[in-house]
N, C-alpha and C positions, 0 to 999 in steps of 0.2 A: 066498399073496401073491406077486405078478409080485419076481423079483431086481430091484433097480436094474440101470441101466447103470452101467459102469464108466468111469472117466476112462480115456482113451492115456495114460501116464505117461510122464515123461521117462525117458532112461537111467539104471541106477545109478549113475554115476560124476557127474550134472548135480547143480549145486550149487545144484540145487533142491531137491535130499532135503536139505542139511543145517540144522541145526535152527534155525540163527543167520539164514537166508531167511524171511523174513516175509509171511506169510500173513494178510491180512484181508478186512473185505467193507466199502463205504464207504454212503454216505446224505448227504443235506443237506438240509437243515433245514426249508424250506419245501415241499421234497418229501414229508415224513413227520410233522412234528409237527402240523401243526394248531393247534387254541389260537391264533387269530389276534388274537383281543382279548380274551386272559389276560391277569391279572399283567403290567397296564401294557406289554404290547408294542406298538407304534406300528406304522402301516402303511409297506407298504411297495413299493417299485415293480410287484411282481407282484401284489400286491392289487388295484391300478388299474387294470394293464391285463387283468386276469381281470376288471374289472366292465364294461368295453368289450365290447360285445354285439361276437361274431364271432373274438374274439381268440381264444378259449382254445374248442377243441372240444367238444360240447355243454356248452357254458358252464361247464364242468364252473370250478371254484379250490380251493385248498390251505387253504381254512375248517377242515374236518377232515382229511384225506388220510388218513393212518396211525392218527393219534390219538396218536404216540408221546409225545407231549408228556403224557400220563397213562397210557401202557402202557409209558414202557421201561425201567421193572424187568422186565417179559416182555421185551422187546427184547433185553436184555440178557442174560438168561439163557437165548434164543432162541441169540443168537451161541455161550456160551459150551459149549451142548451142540452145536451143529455144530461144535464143535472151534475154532473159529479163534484164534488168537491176537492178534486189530490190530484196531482200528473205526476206518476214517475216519468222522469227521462233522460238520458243522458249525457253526459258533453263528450263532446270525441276529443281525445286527446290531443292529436294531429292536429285539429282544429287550432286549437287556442295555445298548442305551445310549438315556436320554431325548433330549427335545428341546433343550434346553440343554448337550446333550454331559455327561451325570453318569451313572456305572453307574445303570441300575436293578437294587435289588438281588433282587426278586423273580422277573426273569428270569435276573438270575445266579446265582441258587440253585436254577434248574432243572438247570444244567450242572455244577454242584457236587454235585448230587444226582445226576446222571446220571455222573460222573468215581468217585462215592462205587460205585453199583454198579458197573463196570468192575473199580476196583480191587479189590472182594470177589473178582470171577472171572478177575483174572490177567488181563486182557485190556488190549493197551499202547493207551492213546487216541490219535487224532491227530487236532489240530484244523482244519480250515478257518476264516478268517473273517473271510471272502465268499464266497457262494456265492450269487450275482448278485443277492442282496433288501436290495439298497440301500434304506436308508428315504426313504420316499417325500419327507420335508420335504427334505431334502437334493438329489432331485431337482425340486422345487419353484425350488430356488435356483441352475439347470441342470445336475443329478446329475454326471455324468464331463464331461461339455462348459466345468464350471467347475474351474479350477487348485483352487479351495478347497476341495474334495472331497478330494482326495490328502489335504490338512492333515486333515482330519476323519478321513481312518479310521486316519491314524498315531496321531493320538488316542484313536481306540476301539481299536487297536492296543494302546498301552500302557496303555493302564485294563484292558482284561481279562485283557493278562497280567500285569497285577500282579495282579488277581483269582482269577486262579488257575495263577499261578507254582508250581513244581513237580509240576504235576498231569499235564502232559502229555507225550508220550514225544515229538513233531511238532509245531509250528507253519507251515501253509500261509497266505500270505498273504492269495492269489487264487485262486480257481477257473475257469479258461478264461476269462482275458480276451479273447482270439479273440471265443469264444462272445456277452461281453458290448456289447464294440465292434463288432464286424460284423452279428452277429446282430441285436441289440440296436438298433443306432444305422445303421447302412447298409440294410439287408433287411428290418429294423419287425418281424419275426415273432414279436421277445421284449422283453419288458419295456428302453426305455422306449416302442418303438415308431417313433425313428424309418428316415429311410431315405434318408438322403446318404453316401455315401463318406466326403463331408469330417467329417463327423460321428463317422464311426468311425474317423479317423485321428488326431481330437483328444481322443475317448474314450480310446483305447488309450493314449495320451500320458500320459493323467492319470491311469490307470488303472495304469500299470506304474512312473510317479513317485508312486502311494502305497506300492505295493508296496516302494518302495527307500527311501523315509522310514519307513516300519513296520517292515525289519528292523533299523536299530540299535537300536530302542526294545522291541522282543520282545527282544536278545540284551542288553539291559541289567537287562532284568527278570527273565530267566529263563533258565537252561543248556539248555536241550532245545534242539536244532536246528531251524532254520528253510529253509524252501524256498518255492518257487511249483508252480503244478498249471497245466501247456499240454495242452490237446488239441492231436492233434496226426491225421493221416490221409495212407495214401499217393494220390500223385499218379500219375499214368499217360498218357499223350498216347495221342490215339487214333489215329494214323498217326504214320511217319515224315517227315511235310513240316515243312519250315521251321517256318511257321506255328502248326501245333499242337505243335509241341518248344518254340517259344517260347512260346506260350499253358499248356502243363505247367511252364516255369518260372519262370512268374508265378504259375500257381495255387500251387507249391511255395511260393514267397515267401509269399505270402498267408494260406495255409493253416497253416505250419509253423514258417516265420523269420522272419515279424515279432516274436512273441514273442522266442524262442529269441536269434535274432543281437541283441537289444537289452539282453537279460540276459548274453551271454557273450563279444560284439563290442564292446558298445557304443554299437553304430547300428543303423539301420532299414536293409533289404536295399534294394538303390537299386530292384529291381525294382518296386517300391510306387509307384514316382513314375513310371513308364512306365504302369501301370494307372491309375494316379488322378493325373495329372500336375497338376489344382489342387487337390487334398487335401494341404496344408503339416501337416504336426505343430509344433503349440504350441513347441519345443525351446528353454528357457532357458539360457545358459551354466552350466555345473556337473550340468544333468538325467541327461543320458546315466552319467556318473561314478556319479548315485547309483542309478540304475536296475542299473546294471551290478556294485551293491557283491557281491562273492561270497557265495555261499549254500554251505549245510552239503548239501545235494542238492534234487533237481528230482524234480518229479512230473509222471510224462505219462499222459495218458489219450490209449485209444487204439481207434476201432470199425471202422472200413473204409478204404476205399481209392474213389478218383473217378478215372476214366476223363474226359480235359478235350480238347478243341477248340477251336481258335482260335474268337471268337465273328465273324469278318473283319474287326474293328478291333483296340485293345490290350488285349483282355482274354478271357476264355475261356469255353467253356459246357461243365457235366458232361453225359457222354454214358450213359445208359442200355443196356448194350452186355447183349444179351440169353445165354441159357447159363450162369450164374455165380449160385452160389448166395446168397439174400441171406435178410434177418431181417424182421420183422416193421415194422419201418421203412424197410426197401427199399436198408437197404445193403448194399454186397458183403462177404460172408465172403472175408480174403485175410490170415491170418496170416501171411505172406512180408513185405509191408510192413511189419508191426513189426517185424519182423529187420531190413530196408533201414535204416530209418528211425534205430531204434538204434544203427547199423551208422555210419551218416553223422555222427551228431549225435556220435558217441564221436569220428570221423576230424577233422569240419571246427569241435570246439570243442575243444581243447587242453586249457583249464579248469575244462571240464564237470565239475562236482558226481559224487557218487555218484544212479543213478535208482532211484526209486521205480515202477512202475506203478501208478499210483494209480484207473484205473477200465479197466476191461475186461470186454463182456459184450454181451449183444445181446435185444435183443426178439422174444420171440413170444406165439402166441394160447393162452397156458395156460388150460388148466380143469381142475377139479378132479374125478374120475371114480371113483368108490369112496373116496373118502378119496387119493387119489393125486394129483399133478403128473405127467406123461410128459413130460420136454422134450427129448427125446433130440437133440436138435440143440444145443440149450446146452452140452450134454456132451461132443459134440462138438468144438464151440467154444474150451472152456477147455479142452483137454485139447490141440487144434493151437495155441494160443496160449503154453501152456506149451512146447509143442517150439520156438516161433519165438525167446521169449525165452532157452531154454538155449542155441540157437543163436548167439541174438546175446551170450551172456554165454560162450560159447568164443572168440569171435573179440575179448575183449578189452570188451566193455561193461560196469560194474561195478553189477549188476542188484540191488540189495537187498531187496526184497519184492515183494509182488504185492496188491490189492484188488480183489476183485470187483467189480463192479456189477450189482447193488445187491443188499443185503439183501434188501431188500422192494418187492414191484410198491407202486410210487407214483405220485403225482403230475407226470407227466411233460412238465410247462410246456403249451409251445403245441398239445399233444396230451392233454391233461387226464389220465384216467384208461384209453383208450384201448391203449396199450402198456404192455406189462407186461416190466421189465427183471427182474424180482429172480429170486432162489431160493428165497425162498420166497413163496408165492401170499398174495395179502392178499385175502376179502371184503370189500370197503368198504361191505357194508349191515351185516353183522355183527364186522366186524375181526378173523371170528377169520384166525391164520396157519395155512399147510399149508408143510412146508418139501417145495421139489419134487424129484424125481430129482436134480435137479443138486445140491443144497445136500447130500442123501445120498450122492452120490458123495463129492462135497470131504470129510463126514465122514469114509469110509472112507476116503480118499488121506491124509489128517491123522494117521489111527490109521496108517495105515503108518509113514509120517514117524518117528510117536512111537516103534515098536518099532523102527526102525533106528537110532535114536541111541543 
């Protein structure tokens, strides 16, 4: 049998070897569980737009995906023999709260059930939740484009973690609001489909004023620490003319500090109003105050880098700049901009939290050959990612863990089944798992860790 590839490890002395660095692999919910109309779960915005003939590539939806939703006690003992110690994962909204806003307790006893195995195998939980499957009645009633939305998931907020207070080692609020407001509400290409600016400035508004009403309500009901999950990607101008430096630092703005400067500033980067000069955010007297309440740390996800162009008015277009190695989704491999990135957000936020990386990984066309995965570019991958972040944690970043992405090839939104992010390979005819070269490397870098402490 072929040796794995090896991970590039960091130096001895990066405080990535020691044992208090946290190590896990993450998932979300509608990505892998399945069970869509189990145990009273209600639908929810990606259910809709997966029944939208066109949306979701060959029509492919998250009905089944993984099936974890009745395999993860394998799931979980999946994780705990690749070593890792952390699961991010998600709860689904729909799951565990009915229409009347009351637990359901049949889907909360899926997450109790699933906290119950964790805990047998020493593995710290960390929750998401939201990870974009807003229930659909709720966008019925115009999802993030209505202030009452916020109120609602501060609500589901504190009902599950009174449901399961002391269970978890992390509370995320959000997962890429970016993702959910621009994606989602300007570009249509994710759940709920639309595609105005204005819509994904009033999205994000309401989106990041739940976030700031859900954490006094998590930290009243439970000690574990609270944070938010930004994607986050570097920017690059494609020339040095005026034009495209200015068109790189609006995509900047847009891409990185809208989130970021409204959780650690307080406001919206003014750049946003030069791009979308009639896209107003919602802003109530008092909003900004609770948006901006301090958090115990911050999660960033993190996959490429955009090369941008002035578009020859106020906004910009990514350049496809040929030479550069990319992933199965077409982005650029450039672990340098997470060092940058880190680099800046530690200089230009004073108050910045302790960071989590909370996804990092990339897409290829795995298959399964002898019983094996080869991904020897994954391996690659995580192994120059861990150089970028020891880097940016000598220069003063205070880097606390690390989560792969993903566990498991899932259900990958607007690209269905299509891209395969995990370590380990999933057949979706037969679900069994193969863990690939890469999730065998992490092993053997984990057993190192272990004997050096």
């Amino acid at each position: 049998m072929p040796v794995s590839p090896q991970l590039v490890l960091p130096p001895a002395g990066s405080a990535i070897w020691r044992r208090d660095f946290l190590f896990g692999a993450a998932t979300a919910a509608y990505q892998i569980e399945g069970a869509t109309e189990v145990d009273g779960r209600l639908p929810s915005i990606w259910d809709s737009f997966g029944a939208v003939p066109g949306n979701i590539a060959n029509g492919d939806t998250g009905a089944v995906a993984c099936d974890h939703y009745h395999r993860y006690a394998d799931d979980v003992a999946l994780l705990a023999g690749l070593g890792f110690s952390a699961y991010r994962f998600s709860i689904a909204w729909p799951r565990v709260i009915d229409e009347n806003g009351r637990l359901n307790p049949k889907g909360v006893a899926f997450y109790q059930r699933l906290l119950d195995k964790l805990d047998e195998r020493g593995i710290a939980p960390y929750a998401t939740l939201c990870h974009w499957d807003l229930p659909q009645h709720l966008q019925d009633r115009g999802g993030w484009l209505n202030r009452d939305t916020s109120l609602r998931f501060a609500d589901y907020a504190d009902q599950i973690s009174r449901a399961l207070a002391g269970r978890v080692r992390g509370w995320m609020t959000l997962n890429e609001p970016w993702v959910s407001a621009y994606v989602g509400h300007a570009e249509g290409r994710h759940a709920p489909g639309l595609r105005s600016p204005r819509y994904a400035v009033e999205a994000m508004h309401h989106l990041l004023l739940g976030h700031g009403l859900a954490v006094p309500a998590l930290r009243a009901n439970d000690k574990a620490p609270v944070g938010l999950v930004a994607n986050v990607n570097g920017v690059t101008a494609a020339s040095d003319s005026a034009e495209d430096q200015l068109a790189a630092r609006r995509a900047h703005a847009n891409n990185n500090l809208w989130v970021l400067d409204a959780l650690f500033k307080g406001q919206y980067p003014e750049e946003l109003r030069q791009l979308w000069p009639d896209a107003i955010a919602p802003v109530r007297d008092g909003d900004m105050a609770t948006i901006s309440v301090p958090l115990d740390f911050v999660g960033i996800n993190y996959y490429f880098r955009a090369v941008v162009a002035s578009d020859g008015g106020h906004g910009y277009v990514v350049q496809q700049t040929p030479g550069v190695e990319r992933t199965q989704m077409g982005w650029e491999v450039h672990p340098d901009s997470l060092r940058n990135l880190l680099v800046e957000f530690h200089q230009r936020y004073p108050e910045m939290p302790p960071v989590y990386i909370t996804e990092n990984g990339m897409a290829s066309d795995d298959r399964v050959q002898d019983g094996r995965v080869h991904d020897e570019q994954r391996i690659r991958y995580l192994g120059r990612h861990f150089a970028a972040i020891d880097q940016a944690m000598q220069q003063g970043v205070d880097v606390r863990g690390y989560f792969v992405w993903s566990l498991l090839d899932n259900f990958e939104w607007a690209y269905g089944y299509d891209k395969r992010f995990g370590i380990v390979h999933v057949d979706y005819t037969t679900q069994q798992r193969t863990p690939k070269d890469s999730a065998l490397a992490l092993k053997s870098f984990f057993q190192q860790r272990a004997e050096r402490a």
